[in-house]
TORKEDREN-24482 format. One record per residue (C-alpha): residue in three letters; z, y, x. Coordinates in steps of 0.001 Angstrom, whole numbers, plus 524288, in hexadecimal, padded with zeros to 5 digits. Layout:
BEGIN
AlaZYX ...
***
This chain:
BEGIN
Unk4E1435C6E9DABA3 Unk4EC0F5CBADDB718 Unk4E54C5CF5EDC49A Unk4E3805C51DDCDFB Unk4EF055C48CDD879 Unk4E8CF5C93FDE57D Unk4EEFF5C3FCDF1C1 Unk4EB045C704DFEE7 Unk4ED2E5BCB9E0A1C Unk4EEC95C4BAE15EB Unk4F4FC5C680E225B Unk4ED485CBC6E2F63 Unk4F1465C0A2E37F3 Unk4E6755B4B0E37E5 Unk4EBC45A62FE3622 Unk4F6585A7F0E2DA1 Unk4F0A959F83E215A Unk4EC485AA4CE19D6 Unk4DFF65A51FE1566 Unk4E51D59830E145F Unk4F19359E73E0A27 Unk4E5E95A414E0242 Unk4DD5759864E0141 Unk4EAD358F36DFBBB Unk4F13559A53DF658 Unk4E49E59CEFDEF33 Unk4E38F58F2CDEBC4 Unk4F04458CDCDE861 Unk4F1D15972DDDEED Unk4E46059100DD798 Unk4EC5858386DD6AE Unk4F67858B26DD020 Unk4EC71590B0DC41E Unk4E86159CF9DCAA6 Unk4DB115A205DCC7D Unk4DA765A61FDDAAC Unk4CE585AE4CDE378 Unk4D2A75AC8DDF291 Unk4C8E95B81ADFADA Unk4C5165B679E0726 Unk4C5FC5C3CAE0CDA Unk4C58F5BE7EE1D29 Unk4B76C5BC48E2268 Unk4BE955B22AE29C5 Unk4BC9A5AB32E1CE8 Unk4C6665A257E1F01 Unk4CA715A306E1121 Unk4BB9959F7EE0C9C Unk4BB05591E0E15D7 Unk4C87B58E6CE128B Unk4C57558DCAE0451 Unk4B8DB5848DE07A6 Unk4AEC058DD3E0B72 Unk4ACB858B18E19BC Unk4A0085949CE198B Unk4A6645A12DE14D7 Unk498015A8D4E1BBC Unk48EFC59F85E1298 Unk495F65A527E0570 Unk48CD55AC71DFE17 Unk496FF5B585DF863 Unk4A4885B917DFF87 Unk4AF365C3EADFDF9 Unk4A5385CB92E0775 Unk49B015CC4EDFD83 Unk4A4035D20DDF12E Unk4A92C5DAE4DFB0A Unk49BCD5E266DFE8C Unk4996F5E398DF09E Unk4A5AD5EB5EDED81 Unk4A13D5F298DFA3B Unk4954F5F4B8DF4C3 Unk497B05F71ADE72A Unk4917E5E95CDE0EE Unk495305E1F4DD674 Unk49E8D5D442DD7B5 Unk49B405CA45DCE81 Unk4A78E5C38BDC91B Unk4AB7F5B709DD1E8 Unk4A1E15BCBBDDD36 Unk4A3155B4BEDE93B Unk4AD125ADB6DE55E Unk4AD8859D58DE7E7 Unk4B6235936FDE028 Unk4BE6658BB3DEA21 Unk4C00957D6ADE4E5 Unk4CEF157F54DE575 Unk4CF4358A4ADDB8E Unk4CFE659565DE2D5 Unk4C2E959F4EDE310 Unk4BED75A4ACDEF76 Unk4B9645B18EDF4B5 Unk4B2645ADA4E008D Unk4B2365B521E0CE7 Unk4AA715B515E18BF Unk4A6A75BA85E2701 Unk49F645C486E1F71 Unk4ABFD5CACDE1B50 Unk4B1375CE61E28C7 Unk4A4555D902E277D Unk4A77E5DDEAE1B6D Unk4B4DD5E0CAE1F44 Unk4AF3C5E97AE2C06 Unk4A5BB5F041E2269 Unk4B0535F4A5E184A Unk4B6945FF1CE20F0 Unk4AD036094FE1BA0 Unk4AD46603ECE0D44 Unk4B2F360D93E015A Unk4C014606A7DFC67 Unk4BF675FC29E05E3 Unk4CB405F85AE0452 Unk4C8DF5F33EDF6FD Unk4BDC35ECB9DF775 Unk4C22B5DE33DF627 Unk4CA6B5E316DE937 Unk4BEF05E8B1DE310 Unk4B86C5DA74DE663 Unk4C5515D35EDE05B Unk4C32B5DC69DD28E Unk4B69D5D689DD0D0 Unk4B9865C819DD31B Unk4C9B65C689DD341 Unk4CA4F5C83FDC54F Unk4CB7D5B99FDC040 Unk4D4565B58DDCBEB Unk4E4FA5B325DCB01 Unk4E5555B4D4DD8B6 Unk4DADF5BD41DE545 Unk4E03F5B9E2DF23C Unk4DB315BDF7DFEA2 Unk4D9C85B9B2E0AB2 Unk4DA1A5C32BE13B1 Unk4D5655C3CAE2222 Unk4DDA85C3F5E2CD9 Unk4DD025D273E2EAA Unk4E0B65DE6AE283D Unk4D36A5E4F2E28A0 Unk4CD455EAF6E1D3D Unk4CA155DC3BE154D Unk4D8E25DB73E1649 Unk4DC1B5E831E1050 Unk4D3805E4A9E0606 Unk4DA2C5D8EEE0351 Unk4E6315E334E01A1 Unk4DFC25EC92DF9FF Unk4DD2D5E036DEE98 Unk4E8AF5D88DDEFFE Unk4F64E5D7EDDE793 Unk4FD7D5D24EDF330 Unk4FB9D5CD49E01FF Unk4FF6C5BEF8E0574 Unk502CC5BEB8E1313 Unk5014D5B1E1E1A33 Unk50A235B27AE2715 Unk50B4A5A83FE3024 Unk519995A3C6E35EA Unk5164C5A871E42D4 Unk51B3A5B5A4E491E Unk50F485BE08E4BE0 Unk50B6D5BB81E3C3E Unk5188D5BED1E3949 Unk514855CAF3E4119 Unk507655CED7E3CA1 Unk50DE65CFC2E2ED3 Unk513155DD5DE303A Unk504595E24AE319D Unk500BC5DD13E2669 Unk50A975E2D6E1D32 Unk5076B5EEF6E23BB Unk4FA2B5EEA5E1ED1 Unk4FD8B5EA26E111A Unk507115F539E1023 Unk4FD8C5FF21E12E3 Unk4F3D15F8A9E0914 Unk4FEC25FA75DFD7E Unk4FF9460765E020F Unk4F27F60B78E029F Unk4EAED602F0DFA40 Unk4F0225F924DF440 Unk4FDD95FCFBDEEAD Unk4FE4D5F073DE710 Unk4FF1C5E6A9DF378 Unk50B775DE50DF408 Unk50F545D3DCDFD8A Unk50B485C4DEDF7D7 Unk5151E5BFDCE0087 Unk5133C5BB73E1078 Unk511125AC9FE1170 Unk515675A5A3E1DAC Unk50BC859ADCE228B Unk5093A5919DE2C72 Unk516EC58FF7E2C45 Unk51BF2582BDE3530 Unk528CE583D7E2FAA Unk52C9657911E3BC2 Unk52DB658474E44AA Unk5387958F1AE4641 Unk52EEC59A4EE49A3 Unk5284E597A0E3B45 Unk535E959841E3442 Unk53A145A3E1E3D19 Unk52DE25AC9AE3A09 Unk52CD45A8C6E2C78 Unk53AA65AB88E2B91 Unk539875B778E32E6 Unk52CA25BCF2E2753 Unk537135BA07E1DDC Unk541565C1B4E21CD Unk53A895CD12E2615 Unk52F7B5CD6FE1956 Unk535D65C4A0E103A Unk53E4D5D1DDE0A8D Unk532265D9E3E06CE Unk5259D5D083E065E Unk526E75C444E00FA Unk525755B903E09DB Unk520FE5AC4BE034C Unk52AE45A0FFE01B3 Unk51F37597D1E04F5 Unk51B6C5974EE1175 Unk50E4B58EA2E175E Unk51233585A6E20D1 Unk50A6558162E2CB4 Unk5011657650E2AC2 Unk4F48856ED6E3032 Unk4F00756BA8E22C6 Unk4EEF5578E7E207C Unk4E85D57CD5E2B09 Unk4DD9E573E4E264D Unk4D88A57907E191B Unk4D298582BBE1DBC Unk4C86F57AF0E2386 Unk4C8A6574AFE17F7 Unk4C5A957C76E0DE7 Unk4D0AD579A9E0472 Unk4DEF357CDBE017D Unk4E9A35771FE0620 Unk4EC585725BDF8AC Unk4DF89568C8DF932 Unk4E219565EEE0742 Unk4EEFA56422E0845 Unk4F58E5647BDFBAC Unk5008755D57DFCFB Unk5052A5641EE0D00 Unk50F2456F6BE0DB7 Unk5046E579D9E0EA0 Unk4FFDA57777E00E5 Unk50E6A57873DFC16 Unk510D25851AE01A8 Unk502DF58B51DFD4E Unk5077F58670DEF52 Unk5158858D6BDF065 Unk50EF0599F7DF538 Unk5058F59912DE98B Unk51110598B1DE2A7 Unk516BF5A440DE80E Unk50BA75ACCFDE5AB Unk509C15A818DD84A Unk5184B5ABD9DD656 Unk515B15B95FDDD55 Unk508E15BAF8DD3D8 Unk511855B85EDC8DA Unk51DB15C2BFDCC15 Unk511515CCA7DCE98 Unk50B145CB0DDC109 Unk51AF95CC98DBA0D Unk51B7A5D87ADC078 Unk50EA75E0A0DBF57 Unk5090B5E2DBDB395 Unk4F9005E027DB14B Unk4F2555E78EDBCB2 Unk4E4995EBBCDBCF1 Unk4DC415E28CDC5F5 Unk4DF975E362DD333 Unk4E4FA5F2C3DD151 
***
C-alpha cells in the first residue's frame, strides 16, 4: 500500500476559504474513488461544523484527545476519534479544547512532531490526510508542516493577501530546512475571485507573474459566490448544495489538478517508508 498523500491547507491570513477548499476538496477527491481523512487542526473548528457537526465541544473524542496521548506516551486505537461524514469523507474533529493544547506544547520533547506521530497510527488506510490549518503560524501550524508532503495555499484576489503570502513561504522554507526537507509547494489557489472586477484580474494576474515561475499557481481559480458562502451553515458541500453553480465546477477542476499532481509525484519517487 503507497503512503497516504498529506496536504496541508494553510495560509496565516483568516477568510480566505481555506477550510471551505478542504471540506470540497476533501469531498471531491472521495467522489473521484479516493479514500480521504480531512483534520481539523483550528480550535476555531470551523472545519468540524462545516462538515455537520455544529457542537464540535460535545464530541467525545477530537484531534485534542490523540494528541495528549502521543504527549503522554498512550496507545491510539486504529480509527480513534475519527467520524464518517455522510459524503464520504472521514473526519478528525477539533474543538475549543485545542487552542490549550497548542499553549501547553511549548515545553513538550519533539513537539514539533506530534500530530505525525498521531497520523502513523491512524493515516494508514487513507489515499489522501489533509489539514486544515489555523489561521496562524504558531506551533499547530508547524506541525501541520512537520507531517505534510505539500502546502496548499488558498489566497484571496485582494492585495493585502497577495501580501501576507511572502510570510508564509518564509516559514515553509525554514521548515524544509530544518525539519522537514521533504515539503514542496501543492500549488497557491486563488479564491473569492469576482472575475467582474479589474482589481481581481490585476492581482491575480499580478500572483502569476511574480510566483507562477517557481511555485505552481493553480489554473483553477474559485470564484466569488453567495451560494458558497452558505454551506457552511449548512453542513454540506457545495456539491450537495449547489451542484450544478460555478463553485462546484471549479472545486471539481482543482480536484483534478491535485489528482494529476498526486499522480506525477508517485512516477517519480519510488515506494517511501510511511510518512519518512
Amino acid at each position: 500500500m503507497n503512503a497516504p498523500t498529506i496536504i496541508a491547507l494553510s495560509n496565516q491570513k483568516g477568510g480566505v476559504t481555506k477550510t471551505t477548499t478542504c471540506a470540497n476538496l476533501g469531498i471531491g477527491l472521495a467522489m473521484a474513488g479516493k479514500k480521504v481523512l480531512v483534520v481539523d487542526i483550528d480550535p476555531q473548528a470551523s472545519l468540524t461544523i462545516s462538515l455537520g457537526y455544529p457542537q464540535p465541544d460535545t464530541l467525545p473524542v477530537t484531534i485534542t484527545d490523540l494528541m495528549k496521548k502521543v504527549i503522554l506516551d498512550k496507545p491510539i486505537s486504529p480509527g480513534e476519534g475519527i467520524l464518517h461524514q455522510k459524503e464520504g469523507v472521514d473526519l478528525l474533529p477539533a474543538s475549543i479544547e485545542l487552542a490549550g493544547l497548542e499553549a501547553s506544547m511549548v515545553n513538550v520533547m519533539s513537539r514539533e512532531t506530534i500530530l505525525r506521530q498521531v497520523l502513523n497510527e491512524i493515516g494508514k488506510p487513507y489515499d489522501f490526510i489533509l489539514l486544515d490549518c489555523m489561521p496562524s503560524l504558531g506551533m499547530l501550524t508547524i506541525n501541520a508542516l512537520a507531517v505534510a508532503d505539500s502546502v496548499l495555499i488558498p489566497v484571496q484576489a485582494q492585495y493585502l493577501s497577495a501580501k501576507g503570502l511572502e510570510q508564509l513561504l518564509q516559514t515553509i522554507a525554514k521548515v524544509r530546512r530544518q525539519i522537514n526537507p521533504n515539503l514542496r509547494i501543492e500549488g497557491i489557489l486563488l479564491t473569492m475571485v469576482d472575475s467582474r472586477t479589474n482589481n481581481a484580474r490585476d492581482i491575480s494576474n499580478l500572483i502569476r507573474e511574480t510566483y507562477g515561475g517557481k511555485i505552481k499557481v493553480f489554473g483553477t481559480d474559485i470564484p466569488l459566490s453567495v451560494r458558497a458562502a452558505e454551506i457552511s451553515a449548512k453542513g454540506k458541500s457545495i456539491f450537495a448544495h449547489d451542484p450544478k453553480g460555478k463553485v462546484a465546477a471549479a472545486y471539481k477542476e482543482l480536484t483534478q489538478e491535485v489528482l494529476a499532481n498526486a499522480k506525477q509525484r508517485q512516477r517519480q519517487k519510488h515506494q517511501p517508508d510511511f510518512l519518512r
